[in-house]
RODO-2510 file (C-alpha; in nm, 4 decimals, decimal comma):
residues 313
     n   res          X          Y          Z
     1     x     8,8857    14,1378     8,9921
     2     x     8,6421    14,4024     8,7947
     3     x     8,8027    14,7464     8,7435
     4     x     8,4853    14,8927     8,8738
     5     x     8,5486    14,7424     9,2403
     6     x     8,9743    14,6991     9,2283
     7     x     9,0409    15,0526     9,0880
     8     x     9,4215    15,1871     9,0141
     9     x     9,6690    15,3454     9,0948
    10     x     9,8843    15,6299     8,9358
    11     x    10,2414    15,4772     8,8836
    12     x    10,3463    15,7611     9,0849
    13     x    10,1534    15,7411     9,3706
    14     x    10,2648    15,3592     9,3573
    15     x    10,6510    15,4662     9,3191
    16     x    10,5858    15,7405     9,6399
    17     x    10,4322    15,4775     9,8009
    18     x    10,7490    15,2368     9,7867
    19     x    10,9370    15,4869     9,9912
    20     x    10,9631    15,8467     9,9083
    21     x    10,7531    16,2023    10,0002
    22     x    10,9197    16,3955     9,8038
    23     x    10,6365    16,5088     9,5476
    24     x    10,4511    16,5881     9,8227
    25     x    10,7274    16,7863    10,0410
    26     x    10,6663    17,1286     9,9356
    27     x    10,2511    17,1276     9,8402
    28     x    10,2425    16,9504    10,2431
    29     x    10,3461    17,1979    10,3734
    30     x    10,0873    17,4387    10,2143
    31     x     9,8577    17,1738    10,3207
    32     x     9,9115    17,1591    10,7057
    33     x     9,8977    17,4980    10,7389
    34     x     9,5430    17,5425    10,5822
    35     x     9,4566    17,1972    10,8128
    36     x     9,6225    17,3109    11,1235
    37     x     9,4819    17,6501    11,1057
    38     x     9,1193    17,4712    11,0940
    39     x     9,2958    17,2461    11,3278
    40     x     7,7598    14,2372     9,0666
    41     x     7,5019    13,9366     8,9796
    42     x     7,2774    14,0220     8,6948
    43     x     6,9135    14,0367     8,6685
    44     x     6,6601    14,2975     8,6309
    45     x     6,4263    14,4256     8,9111
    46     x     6,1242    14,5330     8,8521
    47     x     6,1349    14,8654     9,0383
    48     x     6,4738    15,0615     9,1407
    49     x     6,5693    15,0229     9,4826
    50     x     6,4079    15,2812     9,6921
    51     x     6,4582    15,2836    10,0629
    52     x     6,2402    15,3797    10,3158
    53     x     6,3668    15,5885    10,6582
    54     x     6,5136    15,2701    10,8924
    55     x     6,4594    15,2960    11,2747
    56     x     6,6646    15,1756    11,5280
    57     x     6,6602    15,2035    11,9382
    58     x     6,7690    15,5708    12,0072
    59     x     7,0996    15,6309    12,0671
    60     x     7,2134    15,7434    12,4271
    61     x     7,3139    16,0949    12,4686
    62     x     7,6707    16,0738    12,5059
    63     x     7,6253    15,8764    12,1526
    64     x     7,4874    16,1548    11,9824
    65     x     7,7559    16,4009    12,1148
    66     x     8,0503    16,1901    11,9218
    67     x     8,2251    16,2743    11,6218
    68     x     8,1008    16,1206    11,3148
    69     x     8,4080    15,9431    11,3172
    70     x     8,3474    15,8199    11,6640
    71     x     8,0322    15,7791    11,6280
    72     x     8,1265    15,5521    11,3227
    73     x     8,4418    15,3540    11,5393
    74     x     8,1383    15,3087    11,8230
    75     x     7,9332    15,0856    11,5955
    76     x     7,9572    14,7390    11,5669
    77     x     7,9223    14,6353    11,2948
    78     x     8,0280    14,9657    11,1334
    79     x     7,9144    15,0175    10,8009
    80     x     8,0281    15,2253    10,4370
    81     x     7,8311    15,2966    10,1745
    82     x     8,0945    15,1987     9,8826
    83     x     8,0345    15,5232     9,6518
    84     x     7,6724    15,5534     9,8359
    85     x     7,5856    15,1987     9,6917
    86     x     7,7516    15,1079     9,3700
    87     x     7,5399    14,7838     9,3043
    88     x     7,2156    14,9426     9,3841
    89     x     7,2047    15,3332     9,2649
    90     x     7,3983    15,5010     8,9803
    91     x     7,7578    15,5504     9,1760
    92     x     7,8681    15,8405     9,3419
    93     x     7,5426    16,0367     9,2863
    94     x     7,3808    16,2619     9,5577
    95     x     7,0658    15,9945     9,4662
    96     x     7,2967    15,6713     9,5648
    97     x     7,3926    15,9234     9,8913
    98     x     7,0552    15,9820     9,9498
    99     x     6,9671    15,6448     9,9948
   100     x     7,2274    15,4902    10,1172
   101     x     7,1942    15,7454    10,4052
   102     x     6,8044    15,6102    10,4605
   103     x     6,9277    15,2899    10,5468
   104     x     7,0851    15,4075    10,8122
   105     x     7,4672    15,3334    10,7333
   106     x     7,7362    15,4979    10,8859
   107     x     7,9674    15,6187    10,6826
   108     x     7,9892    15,7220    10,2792
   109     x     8,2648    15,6653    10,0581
   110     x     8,3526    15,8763     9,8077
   111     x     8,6113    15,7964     9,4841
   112     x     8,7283    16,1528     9,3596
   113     x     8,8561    16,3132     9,0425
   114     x     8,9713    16,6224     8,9047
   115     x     8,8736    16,8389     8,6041
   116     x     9,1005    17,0687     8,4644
   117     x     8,9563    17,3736     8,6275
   118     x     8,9862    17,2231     8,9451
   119     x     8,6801    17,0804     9,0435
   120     x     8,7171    16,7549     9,2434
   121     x     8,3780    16,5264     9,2309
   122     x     8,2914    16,1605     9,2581
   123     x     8,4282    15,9107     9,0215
   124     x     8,6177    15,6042     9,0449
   125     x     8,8039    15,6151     8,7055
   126     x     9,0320    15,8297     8,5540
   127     x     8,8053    15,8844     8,2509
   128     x     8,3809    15,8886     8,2546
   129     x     8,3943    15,6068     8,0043
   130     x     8,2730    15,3005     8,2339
   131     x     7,9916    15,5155     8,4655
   132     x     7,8605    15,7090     8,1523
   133     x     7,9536    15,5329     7,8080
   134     x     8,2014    15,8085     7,6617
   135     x     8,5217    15,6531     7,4659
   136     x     8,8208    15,8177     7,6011
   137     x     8,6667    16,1179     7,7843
   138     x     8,9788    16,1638     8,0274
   139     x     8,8626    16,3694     8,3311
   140     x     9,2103    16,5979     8,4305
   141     x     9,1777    16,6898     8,0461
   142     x     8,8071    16,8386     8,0795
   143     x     8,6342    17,1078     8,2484
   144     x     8,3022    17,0737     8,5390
   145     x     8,0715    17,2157     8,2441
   146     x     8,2394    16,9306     7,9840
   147     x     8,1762    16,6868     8,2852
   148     x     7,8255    16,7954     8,3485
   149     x     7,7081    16,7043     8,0202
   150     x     7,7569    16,3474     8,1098
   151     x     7,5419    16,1285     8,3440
   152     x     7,6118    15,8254     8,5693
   153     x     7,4686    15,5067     8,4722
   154     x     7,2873    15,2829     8,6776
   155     x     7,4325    14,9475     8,8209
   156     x     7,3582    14,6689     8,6042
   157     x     7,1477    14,4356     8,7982
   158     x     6,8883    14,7666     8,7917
   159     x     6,9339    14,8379     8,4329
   160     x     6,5924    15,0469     8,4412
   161     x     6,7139    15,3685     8,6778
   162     x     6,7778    15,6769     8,5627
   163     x     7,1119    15,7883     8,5060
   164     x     7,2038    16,0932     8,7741
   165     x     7,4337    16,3547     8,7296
   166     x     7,7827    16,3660     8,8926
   167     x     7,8619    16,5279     9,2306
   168     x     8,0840    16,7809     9,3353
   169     x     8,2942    16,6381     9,5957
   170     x     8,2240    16,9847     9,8339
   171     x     7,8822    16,9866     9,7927
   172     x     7,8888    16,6457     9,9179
   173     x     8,0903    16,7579    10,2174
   174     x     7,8297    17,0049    10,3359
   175     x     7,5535    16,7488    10,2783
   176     x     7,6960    16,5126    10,5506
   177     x     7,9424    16,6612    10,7630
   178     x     7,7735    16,6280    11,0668
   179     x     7,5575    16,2943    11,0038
   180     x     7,8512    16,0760    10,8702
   181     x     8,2520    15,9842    10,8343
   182     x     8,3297    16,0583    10,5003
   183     x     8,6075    15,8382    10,3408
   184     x     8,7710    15,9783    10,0973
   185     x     8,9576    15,8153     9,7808
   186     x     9,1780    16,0428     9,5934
   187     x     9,1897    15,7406     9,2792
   188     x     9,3682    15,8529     8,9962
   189     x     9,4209    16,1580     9,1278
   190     x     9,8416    16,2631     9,0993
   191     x    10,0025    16,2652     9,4168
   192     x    10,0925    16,5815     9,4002
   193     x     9,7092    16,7102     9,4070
   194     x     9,6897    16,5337     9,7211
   195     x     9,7265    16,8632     9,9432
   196     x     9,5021    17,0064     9,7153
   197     x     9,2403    16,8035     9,8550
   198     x     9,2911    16,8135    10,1928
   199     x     9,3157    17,1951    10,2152
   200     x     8,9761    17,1227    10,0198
   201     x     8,8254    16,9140    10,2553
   202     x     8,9865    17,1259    10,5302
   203     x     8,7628    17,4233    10,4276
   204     x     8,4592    17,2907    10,4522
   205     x     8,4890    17,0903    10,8443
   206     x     8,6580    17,2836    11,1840
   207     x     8,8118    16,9542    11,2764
   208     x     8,9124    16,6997    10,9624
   209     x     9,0153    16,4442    11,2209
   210     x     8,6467    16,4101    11,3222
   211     x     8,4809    16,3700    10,9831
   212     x     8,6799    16,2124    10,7238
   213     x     8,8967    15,9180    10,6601
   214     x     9,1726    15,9062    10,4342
   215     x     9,0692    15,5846    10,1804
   216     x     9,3234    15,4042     9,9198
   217     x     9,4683    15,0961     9,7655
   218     x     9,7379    14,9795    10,1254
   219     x    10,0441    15,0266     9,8364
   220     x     9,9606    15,4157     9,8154
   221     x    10,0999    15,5152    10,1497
   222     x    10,1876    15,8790    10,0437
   223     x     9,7667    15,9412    10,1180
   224     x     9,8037    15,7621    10,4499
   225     x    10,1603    15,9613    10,5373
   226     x    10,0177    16,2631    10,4165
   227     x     9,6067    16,2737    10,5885
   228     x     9,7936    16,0700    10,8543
   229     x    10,0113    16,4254    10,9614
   230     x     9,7015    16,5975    11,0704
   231     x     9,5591    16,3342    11,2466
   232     x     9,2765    16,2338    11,0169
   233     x     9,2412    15,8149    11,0559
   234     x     9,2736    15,5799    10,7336
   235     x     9,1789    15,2721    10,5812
   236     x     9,4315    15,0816    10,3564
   237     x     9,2633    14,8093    10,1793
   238     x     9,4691    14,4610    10,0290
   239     x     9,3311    14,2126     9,7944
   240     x     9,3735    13,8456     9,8675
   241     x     9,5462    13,8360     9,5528
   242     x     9,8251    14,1083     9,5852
   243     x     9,9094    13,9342     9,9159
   244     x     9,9427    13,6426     9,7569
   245     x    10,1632    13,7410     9,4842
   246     x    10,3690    13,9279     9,7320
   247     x    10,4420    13,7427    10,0411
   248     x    10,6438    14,1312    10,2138
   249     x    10,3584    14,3637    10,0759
   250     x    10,1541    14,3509    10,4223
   251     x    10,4940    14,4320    10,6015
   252     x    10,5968    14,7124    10,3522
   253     x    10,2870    14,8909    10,3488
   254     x    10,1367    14,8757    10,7115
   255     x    10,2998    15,1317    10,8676
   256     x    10,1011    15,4588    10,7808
   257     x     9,7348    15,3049    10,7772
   258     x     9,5316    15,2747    11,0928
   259     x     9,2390    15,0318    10,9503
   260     x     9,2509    14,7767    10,7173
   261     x     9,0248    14,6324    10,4728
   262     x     9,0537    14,2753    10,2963
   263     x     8,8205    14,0636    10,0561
   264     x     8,5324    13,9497    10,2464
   265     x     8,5995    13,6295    10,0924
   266     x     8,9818    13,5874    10,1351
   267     x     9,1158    13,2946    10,3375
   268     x     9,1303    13,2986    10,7219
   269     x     9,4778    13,2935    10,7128
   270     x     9,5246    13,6377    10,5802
   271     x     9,2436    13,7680    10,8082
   272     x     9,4538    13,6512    11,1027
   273     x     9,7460    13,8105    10,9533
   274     x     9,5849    14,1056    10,9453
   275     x     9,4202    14,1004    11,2652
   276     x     9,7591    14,0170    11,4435
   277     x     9,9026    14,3896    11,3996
   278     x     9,5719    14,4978    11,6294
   279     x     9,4090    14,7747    11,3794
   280     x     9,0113    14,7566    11,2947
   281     x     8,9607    14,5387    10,9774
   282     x     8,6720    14,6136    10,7316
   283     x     8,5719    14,3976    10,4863
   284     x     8,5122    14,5000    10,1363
   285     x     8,3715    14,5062     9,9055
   286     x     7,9483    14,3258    10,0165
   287     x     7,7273    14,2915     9,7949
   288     x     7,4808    14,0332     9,9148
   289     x     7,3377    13,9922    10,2981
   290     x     7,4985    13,6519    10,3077
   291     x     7,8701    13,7703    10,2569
   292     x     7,7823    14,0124    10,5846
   293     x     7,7908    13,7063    10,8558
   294     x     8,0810    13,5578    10,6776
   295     x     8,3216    13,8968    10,6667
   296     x     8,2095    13,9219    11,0667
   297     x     8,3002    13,5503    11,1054
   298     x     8,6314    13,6207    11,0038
   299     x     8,6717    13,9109    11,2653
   300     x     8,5830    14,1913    11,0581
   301     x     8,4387    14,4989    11,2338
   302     x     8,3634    14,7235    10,9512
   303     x     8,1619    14,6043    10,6689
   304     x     8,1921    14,8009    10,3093
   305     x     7,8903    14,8118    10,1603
   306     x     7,8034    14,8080     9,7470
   307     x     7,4750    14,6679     9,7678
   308     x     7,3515    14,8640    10,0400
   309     x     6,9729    14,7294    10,0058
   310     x     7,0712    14,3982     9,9921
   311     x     7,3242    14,3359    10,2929
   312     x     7,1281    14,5871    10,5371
   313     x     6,7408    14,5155    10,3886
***
């Protein structure tokens, strides 16, 4: 599996995880009170991916008067923009939002980091070296103004974009807050900035619980335990893989999530698996419209999207 769709964990997160909070027990507490009181083929093309507006049949009042998170649940198929559109726009970039968001998805997800000062903002890895060609250019070690001299790439099947610059993570948040659920990855982010970023995201929505979703590897359950206290839903995702290789990591890890996302393409027997413990299943991660009828074959009733164009065009 690429790095650039699989991702990691830190070993902590992984170790809290496995059974204990207590990183987290002090900073969570900080952390409800600022919530509560809110209560990949290759090729060229010859012109990037631009969308045009997409129009469906108008939704019915009571529709429109949802939650972005309902309004997300109410679709079916729902679908995520994986980092806006990783396969079709350079990742993570208010461009790929942009978009993504003109297709008419419902839901963005963004991977987060943070720089040294404090700024959190979309990227997958814990260093800019794979989105923007630097050799060892670790993000918690650099400032926003070191960051911001770098640019995102463009996917590779669209070699010819521009690169676009990198996000900040609350500017995003005001962008969409009332359109579209926002899932949010904390990546390589310590555990024990994890309050951190929910007071973040906390300042910036009255209700959490109806905009965002808490995204993450199924094995980092301290996101899921944590987001999961002040009622904000999540989505664990497995690979077909890791449940292979460990027969008990479905039943270890289940608890705390209340979606869950598997391989589009991973055998029926793990879908039912997952669909026997009654949570919404999304499949991850599409990049091609015929993987869509297949991940809805299997039961799946999310659908997250890298190659946005593609799958919904």
């Amino acid at each position: 599996m690429a790095e650039d769709q699989r991702g990691h964990l830190p070993r902590r997160a992984l170790l809290i995880g496995a059974g204990s909070l207590a990183v987290l027990a002090a900073a969570g507490a900080a952390a409800r009170t600022v919530v509560g009181s809110r209560e990949a083929d290759g090729g060229q093309s010859p012109q990037p991916p631009e969308t045009s507006a997409r129009h469906s049949s108008p939704q019915p009042a009571a529709s429109a008067r949802l939650s972005p998170v309902a309004r997300m649940r109410s679709a079916r198929p729902f679908t995520v923009a994986h980092r806006g559109g990783s396969a079709d726009w350079p990742e993570g970039s208010q461009y790929a939002y942009q978009q993504a968001v003109r297709t008419g998805v419902d839901a963005l997800e963004m991977s987060v980091g943070r720089t040294s000062d404090g700024v959190w903002f979309g990227c997958h890895d814990r260093t800019l070296d794979r989105s923007s060609g630097t050799n060892g250019f670790v993000i918690a070690e650099h400032t926003w103004r070191e960051v911001q001299q770098h640019t995102i790439s463009p996917p590779a099947r669209y070699p010819d974009q521009p690169n676009r610059p990198y996000w900040r993570l609350d500017e995003f948040i005001e962008s969409y807050k009332s359109s579209h659920a926002l899932w949010i990855d904390p990546k390589a982010a310590e555990p024990e900035l994890y309050p951190e970023l929910l007071a973040l995201m906390a300042r910036h929505v009255r209700q959490p619980k109806e905009v965002f979703v808490a995204k993450s590897m199924a094995q980092n359950t301290a996101w899921a335990q944590l987001s999961g206290a002040h009622r904000i839903q999540s989505w664990g995702f497995y690979f077909s893989s890791d449940l292979d290789e460990d027969p008990q990591l479905l039943a270890r890890t289940q608890k705390p999530w209340t979606m869950f996302g598997l391989d589009w393409d991973a055998p029926a027997q793990q879908w039912r698996d997952l669909s026997a413990t009654g949570r919404p299943l999304v499949a991850h991660v599409l990049s091609q419209r015929a993987q869509r009828q297949v991940a809805l074959d299997h039961g799946a009733q999310g659908l997250m999207i890298a190659g946005v164009t593609e799958v919904l065009g």
